[in-house]
MIFI-783140 format. One record per residue: z, y, x of N, C-alpha, C, CB in turn; residue in one letter. Coordinates in steps of 0.2 Angstrom, whole numbers, plus 5000, padded with zeros to 4 digits. Last residue first. Glycine has a CB too. Layout:
<palos>
{{Z; Y; X}; {Z; Y; X}; {Z; Y; X}; {Z; Y; X}; 'A'}
...
</palos>
This chain:
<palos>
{{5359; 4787; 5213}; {5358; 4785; 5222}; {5358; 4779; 5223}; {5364; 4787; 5226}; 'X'}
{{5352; 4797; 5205}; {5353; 4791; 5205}; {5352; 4789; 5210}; {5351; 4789; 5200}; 'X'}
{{5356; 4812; 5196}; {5355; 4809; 5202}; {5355; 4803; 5202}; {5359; 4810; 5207}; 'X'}
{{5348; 4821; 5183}; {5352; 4815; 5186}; {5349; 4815; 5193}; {5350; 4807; 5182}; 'X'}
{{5347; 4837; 5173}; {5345; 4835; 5178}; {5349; 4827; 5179}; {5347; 4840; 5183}; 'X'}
{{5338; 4844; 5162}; {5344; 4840; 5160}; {5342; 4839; 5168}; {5345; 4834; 5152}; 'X'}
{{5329; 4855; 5156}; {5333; 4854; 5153}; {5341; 4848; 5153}; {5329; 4853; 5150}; 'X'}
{{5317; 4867; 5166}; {5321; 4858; 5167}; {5328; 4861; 5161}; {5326; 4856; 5180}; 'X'}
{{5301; 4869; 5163}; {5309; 4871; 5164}; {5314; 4864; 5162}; {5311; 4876; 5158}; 'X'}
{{5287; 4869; 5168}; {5294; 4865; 5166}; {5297; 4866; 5170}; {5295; 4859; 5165}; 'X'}
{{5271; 4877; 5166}; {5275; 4878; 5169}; {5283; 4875; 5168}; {5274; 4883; 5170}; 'X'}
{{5256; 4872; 5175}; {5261; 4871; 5169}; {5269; 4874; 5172}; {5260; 4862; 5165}; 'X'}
{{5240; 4879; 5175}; {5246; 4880; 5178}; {5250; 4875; 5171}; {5248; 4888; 5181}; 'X'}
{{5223; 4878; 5178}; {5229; 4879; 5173}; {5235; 4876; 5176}; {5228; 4877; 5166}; 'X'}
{{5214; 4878; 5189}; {5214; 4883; 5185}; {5217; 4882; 5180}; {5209; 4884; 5183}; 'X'}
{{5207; 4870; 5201}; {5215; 4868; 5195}; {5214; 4874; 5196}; {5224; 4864; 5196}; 'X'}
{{5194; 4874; 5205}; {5195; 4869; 5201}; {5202; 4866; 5196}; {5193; 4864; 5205}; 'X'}
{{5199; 4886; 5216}; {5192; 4885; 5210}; {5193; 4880; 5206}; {5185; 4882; 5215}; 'X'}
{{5210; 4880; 5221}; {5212; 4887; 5215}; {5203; 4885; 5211}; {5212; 4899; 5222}; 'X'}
{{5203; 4871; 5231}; {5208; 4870; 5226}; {5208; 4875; 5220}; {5214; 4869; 5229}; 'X'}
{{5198; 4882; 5239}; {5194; 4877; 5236}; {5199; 4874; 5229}; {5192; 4870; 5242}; 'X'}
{{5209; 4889; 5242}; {5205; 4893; 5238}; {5199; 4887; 5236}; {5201; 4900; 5244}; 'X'}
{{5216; 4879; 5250}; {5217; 4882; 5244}; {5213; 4887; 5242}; {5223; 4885; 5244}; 'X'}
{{5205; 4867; 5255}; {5209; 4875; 5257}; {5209; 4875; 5252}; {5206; 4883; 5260}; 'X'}
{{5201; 4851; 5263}; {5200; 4856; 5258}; {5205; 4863; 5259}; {5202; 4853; 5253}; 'X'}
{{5204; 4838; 5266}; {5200; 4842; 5270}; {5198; 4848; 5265}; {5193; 4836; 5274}; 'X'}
{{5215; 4831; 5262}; {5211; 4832; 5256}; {5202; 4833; 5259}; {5214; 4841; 5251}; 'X'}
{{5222; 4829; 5274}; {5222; 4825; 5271}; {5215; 4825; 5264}; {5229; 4826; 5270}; 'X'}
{{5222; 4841; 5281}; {5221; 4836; 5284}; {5222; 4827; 5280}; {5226; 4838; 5289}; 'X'}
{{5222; 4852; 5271}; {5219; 4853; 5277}; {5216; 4844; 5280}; {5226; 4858; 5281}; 'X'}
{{5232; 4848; 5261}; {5226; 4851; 5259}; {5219; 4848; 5265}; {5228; 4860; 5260}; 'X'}
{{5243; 4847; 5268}; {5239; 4840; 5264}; {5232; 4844; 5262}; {5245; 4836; 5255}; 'X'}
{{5243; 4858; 5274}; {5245; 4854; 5279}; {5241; 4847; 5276}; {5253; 4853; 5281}; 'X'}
{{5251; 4865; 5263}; {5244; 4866; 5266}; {5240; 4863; 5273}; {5243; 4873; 5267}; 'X'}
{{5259; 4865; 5253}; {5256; 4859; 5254}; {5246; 4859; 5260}; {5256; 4855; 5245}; 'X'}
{{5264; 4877; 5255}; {5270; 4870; 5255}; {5265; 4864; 5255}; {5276; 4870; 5248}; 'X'}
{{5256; 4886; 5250}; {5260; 4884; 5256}; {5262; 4879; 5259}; {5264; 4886; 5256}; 'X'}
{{5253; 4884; 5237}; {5248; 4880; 5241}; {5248; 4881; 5249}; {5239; 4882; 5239}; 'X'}
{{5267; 4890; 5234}; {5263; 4883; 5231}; {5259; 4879; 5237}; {5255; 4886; 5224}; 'X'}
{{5268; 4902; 5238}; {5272; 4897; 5242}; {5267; 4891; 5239}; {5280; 4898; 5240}; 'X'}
{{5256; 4907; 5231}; {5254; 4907; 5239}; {5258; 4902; 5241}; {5256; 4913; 5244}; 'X'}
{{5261; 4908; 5217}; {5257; 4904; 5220}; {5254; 4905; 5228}; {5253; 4904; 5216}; 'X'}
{{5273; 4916; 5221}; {5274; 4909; 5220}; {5268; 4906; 5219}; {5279; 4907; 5215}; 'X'}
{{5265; 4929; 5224}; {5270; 4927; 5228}; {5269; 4918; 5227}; {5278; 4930; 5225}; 'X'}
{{5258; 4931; 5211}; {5255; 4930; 5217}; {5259; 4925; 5223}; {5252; 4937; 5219}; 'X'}
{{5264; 4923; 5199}; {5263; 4928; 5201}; {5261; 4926; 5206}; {5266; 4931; 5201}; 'X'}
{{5263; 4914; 5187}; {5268; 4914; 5191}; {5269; 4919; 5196}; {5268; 4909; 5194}; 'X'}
{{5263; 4926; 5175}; {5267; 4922; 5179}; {5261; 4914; 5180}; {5275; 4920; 5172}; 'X'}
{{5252; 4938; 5172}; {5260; 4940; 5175}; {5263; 4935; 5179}; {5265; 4941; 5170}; 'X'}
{{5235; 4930; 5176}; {5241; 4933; 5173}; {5249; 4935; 5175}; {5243; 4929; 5169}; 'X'}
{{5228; 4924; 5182}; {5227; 4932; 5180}; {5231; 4935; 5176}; {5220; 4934; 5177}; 'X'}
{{5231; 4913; 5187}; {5229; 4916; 5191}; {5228; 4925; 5189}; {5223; 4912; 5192}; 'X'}
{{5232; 4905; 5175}; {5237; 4908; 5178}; {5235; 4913; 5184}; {5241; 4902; 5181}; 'X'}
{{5221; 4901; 5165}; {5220; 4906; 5170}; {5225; 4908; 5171}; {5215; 4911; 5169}; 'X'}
{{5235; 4891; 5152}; {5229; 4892; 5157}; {5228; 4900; 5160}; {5222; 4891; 5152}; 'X'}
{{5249; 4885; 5155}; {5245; 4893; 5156}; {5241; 4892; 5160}; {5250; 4899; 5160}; 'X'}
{{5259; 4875; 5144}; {5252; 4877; 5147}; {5251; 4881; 5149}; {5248; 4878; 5145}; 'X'}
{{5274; 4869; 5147}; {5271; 4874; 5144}; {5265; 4876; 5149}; {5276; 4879; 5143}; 'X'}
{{5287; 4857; 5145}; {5278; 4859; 5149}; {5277; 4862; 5144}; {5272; 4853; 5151}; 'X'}
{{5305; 4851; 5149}; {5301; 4854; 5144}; {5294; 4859; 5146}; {5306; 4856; 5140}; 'X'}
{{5314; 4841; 5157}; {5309; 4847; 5154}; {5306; 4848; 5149}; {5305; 4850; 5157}; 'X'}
{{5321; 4833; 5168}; {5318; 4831; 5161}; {5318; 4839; 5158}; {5325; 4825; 5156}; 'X'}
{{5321; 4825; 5184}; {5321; 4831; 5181}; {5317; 4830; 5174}; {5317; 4837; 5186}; 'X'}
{{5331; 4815; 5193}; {5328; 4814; 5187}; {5328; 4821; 5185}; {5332; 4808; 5183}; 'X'}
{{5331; 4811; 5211}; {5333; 4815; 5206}; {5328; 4815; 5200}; {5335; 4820; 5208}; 'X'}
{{5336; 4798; 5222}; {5331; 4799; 5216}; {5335; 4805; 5211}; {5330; 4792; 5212}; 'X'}
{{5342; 4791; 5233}; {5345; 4799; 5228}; {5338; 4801; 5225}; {5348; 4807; 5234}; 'X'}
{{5329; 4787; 5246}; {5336; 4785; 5241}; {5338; 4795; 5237}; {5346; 4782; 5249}; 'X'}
{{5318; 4792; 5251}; {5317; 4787; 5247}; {5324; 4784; 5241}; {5316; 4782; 5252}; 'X'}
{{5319; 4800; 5259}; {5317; 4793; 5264}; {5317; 4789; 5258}; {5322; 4790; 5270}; 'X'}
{{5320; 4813; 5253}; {5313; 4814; 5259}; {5312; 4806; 5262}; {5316; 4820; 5267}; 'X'}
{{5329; 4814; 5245}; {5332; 4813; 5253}; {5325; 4814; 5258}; {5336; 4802; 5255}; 'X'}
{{5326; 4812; 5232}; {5330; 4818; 5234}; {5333; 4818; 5241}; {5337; 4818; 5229}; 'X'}
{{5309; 4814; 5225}; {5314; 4807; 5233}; {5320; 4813; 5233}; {5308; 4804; 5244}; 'X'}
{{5309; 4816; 5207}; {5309; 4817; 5213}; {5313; 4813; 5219}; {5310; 4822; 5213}; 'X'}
{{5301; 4813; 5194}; {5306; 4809; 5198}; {5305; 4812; 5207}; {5302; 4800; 5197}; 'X'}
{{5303; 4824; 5178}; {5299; 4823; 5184}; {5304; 4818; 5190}; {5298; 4832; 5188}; 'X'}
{{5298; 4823; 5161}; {5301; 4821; 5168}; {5298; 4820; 5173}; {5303; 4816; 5168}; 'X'}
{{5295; 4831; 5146}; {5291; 4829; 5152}; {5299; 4826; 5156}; {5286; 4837; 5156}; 'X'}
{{5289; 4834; 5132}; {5295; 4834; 5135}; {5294; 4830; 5141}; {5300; 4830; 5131}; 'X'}
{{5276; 4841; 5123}; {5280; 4845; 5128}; {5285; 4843; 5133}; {5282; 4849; 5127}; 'X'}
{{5267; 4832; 5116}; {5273; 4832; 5118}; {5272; 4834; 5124}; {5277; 4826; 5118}; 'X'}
{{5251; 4836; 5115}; {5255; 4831; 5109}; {5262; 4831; 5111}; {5252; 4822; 5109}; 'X'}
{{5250; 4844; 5126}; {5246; 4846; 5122}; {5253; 4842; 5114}; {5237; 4842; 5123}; 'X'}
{{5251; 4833; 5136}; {5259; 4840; 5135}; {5258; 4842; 5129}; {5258; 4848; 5140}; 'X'}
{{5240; 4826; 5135}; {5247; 4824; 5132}; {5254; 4828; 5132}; {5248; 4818; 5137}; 'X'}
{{5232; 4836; 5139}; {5232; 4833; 5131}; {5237; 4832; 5130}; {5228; 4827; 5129}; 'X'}
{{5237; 4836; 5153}; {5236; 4842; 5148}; {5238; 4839; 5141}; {5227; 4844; 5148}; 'X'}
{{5235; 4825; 5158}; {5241; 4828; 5158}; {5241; 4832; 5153}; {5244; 4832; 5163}; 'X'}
{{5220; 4822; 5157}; {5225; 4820; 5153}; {5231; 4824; 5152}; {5226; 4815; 5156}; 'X'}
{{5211; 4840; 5162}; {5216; 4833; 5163}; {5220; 4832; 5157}; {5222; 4834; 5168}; 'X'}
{{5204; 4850; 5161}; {5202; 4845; 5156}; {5208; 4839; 5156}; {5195; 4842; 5157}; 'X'}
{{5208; 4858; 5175}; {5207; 4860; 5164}; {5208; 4855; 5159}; {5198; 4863; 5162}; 'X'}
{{5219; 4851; 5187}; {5210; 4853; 5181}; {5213; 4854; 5175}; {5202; 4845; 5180}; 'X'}
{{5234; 4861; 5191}; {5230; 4856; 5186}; {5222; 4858; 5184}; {5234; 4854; 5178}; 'X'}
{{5250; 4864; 5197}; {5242; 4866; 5193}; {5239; 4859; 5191}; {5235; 4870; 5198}; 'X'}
{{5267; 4868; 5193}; {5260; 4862; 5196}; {5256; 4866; 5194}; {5259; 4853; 5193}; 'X'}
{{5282; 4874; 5195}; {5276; 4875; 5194}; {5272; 4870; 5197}; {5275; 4881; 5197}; 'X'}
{{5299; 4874; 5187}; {5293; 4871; 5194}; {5286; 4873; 5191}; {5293; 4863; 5196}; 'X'}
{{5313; 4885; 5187}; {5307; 4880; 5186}; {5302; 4880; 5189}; {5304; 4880; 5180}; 'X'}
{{5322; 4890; 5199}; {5324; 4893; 5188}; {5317; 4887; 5187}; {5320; 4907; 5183}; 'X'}
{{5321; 4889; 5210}; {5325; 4887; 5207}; {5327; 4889; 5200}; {5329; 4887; 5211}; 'X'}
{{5307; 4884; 5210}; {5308; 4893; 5212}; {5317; 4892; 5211}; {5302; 4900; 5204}; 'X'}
{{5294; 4870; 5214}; {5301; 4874; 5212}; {5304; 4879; 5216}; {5306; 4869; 5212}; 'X'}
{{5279; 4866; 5213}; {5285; 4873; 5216}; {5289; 4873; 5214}; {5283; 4879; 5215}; 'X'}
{{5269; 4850; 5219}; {5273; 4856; 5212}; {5277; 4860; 5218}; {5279; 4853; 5203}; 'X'}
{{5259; 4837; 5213}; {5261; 4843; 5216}; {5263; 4848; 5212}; {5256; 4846; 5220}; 'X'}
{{5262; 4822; 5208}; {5258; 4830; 5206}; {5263; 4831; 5213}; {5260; 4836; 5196}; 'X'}
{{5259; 4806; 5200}; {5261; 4811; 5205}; {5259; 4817; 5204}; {5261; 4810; 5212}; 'X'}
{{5263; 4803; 5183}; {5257; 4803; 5187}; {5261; 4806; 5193}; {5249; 4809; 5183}; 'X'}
{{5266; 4791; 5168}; {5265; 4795; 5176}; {5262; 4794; 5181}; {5269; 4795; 5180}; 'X'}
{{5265; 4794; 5152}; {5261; 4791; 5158}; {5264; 4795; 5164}; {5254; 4792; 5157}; 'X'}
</palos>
C-alpha cells in the first residue's frame, strides 16, 4: 500500500515516525521490503525509486538510534508544515508518533 510520509535521510538511511498502531506498521510487521517514490527536482520530474528494506524502533526516542541530532533535523525540516499547516510542534507530534522506522535503501532508480 502507499502511503506519503515524512522522513530524514542521513545519507546512509532514512528515518520516518509513525503512530504505534499504524497500518504501516503491521504491514512491515508481514514484509520488510519497502519503496520509497521520491520528486527528485522538487517540480515533479526525475522521480527517484528508493527500495529497502523497514526495521521497527519502537520508543526511538530513548534509544541509541536515531539520536537526538537526527531527530531534531527530522522535525526541522518539516517545521514550517508542522506550524502552518498541522498547527502543531514537534513536541505535540513526538507525543503520538512514538515509533520510528528505520530503511535502508537496497537499490536506487531514476526515472526521468
Amino acid at each position: 500500500q502507499t502511503s506519503a510520509v515524512w522522513f530524514h535521510w542521513d545519507g546512509t538511511d532514512f528515518l520516518l515516525v509513525s503512530q504505534p498502531m499504524a497500518a504501516k506498521l503491521r504491514n512491515i510487521a508481514t514484509d520488510p521490503l519497502v519503496s520509497l517514490n521520491l520528486n527528485g527536482t522538487g517540480h515533479g520530474a526525475d522521480l527517484v525509486v528508493v527500495e529497502g528494506r523497514a526495521e521497527v524502533v519502537p520508543d526511538y526516542a530513548a534509544g541509541p538510534w536515531p539520536g537526538r541530532d537526527r531527530i531534531d533535523a527530522y522535525y526541522a525540516k518539516y517545521e514550517r508544515a508542522l506550524r502552518d499547516v498541522l498547527h502543531s510542534t514537534a513536541a505535540e507530534m513526538a507525543s503520538a508518533f512514538t515509533t520510528a522506522l528505520r530503511i535502508t535503501p537496497t537499490r536506487w532508480r531514476v526515472n526521468p
